[in-house]
N, C-alpha and C positions, 0 to 999 in steps of 0.2 A: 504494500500500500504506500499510495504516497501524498505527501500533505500539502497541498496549492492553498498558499496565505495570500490574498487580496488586501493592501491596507488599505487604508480609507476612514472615513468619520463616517459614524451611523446617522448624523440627524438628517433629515429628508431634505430641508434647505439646503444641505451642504454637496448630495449628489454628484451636482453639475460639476463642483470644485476639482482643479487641476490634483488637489491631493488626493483624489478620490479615481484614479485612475484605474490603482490595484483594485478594486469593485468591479470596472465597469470592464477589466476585464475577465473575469472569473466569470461575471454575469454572462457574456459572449462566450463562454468557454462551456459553462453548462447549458446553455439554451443550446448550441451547436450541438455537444456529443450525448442532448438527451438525458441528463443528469434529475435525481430527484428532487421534490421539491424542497427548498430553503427551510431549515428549520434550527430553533436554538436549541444549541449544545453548547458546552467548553466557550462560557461567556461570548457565545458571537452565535453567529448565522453559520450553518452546516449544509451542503447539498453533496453526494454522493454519488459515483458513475463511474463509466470509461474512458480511455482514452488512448486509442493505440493497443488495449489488452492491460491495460495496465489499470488498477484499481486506484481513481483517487477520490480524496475528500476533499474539498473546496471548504473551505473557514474564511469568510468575512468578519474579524471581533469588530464586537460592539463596544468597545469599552475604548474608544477616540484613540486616534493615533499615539496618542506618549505613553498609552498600555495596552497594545497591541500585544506585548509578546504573553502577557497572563493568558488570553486567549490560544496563540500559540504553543505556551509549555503544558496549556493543561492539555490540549489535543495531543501533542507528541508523547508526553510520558503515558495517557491513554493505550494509545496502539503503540505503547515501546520504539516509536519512531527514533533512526538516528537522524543528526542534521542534516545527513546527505540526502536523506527522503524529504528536505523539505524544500520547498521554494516558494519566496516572497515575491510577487508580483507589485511593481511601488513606480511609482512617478521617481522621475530622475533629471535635477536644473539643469544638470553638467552635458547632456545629451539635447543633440538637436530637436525640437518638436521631428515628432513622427521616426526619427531613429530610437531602434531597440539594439541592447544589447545582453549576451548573460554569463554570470560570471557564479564562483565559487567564494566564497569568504568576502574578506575586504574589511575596509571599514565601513563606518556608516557613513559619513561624509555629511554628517549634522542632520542625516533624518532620523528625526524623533522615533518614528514605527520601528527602521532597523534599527537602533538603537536599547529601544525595548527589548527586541528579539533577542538582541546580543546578550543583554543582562541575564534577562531571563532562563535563556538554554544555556548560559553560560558559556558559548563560545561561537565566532561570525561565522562559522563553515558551511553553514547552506547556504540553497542556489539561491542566488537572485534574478529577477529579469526587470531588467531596468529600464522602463519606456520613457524615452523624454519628451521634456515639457518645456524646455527652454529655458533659461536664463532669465528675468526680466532688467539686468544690465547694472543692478546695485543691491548689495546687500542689504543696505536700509530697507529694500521695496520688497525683498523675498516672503516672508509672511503672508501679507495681502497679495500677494502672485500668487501663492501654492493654495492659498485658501477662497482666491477670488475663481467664477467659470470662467468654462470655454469659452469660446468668443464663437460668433458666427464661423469665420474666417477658419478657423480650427477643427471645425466639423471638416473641411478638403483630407486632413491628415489623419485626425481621430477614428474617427468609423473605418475606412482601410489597416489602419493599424490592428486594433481591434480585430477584425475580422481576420486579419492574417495568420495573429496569433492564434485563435484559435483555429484556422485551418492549420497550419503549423502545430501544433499542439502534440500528435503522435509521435513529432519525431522530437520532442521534448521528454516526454514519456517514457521512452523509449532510451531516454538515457544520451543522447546525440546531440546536446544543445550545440555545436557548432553548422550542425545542419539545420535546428529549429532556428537560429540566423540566418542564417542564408536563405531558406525560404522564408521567411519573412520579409528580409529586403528585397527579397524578387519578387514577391507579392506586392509591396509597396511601391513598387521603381516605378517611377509615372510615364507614360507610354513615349 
């Protein structure tokens, strides 16, 4: 089994919000391969399915991004999960809008959600897949960027991104993320 974390903020207002990425892809990822329906467990939102043969659990916590990882260690110490079966799907400043990319450990690079994570399982070693959001061009302005929506204009990138991923998704699963890249950017690459 393997553990797909979404971060995000649970209030309904906050959805649209760039930091609310990790959600909006989960949510494309279980509508695609047919997953069941959303329910709470391990302080958050649970939906369970396939992917590629591979059995995962989807966890959206509810408990606001700066305690994301309580929802996360309760789920992993649950099913005995190590960190390698886990992977954090999160917005990413450092990354162009619409480039994805995915990595193993790291640091957290000031986000709150991984940073949770870190504490909480005690150590950064799971995946991440880090979709970017772009910069807003000063650190003073990042808060209200990560918290503020999409914009019209953002929807061109968003919704293909989205979508890629989760057609990509098996060969993530699968263990392969240099190939769930690459078909992602080739899904993405504009004609």
């Amino acid at each position: 089994m393997l553990l797909w974390v979404g971060l995000g903020n649970p209030e309904p207002g906050m959805a649209r919000n760039r930091h609310n990425i990790g959600f909006m892809a989960l949510d494309v990822i279980a509508i695609r391969h047919g997953f069941s329906p959303w329910r709470n467990r391990f302080k958050g939102l649970v939906a369970e399915g396939n992917v590629g043969g591979e059995k995962i659990l989807a966890l959206k916590p509810m408990t606001y991004m700066n305690a994301s990882g309580e929802a996360v260690q309760a789920a992993a110490a649950f099913f005995k999960l190590p960190p390698e079966a886990i992977t954090a799907f999160h917005d990413e400043l450092d990354l162009a809008p619409g480039k994805m990319r995915v990595k193993q450990g790291g640091g957290a690079a000031g986000h709150n959600g991984l940073r949770s994570m870190d504490r909480q399982l005690g150590t950064p070693d799971y995946w991440r897949v880090r979709m970017g959001i772009g910069h807003p061009g000063s650190k003073d302005i990042v808060l209200p960027y990560v918290l503020g929506n999409f914009s019209k204009d953002d929807v061109t990138w968003l919704i293909p991104l989205l979508d890629a991923i989760a057609d990509a998704a098996p060969l993530l699963a699968d263990g392969k993320p240099p190939d769930f890249m690459s078909r992602v950017a080739l899904l993405t690459k504009p004609p």
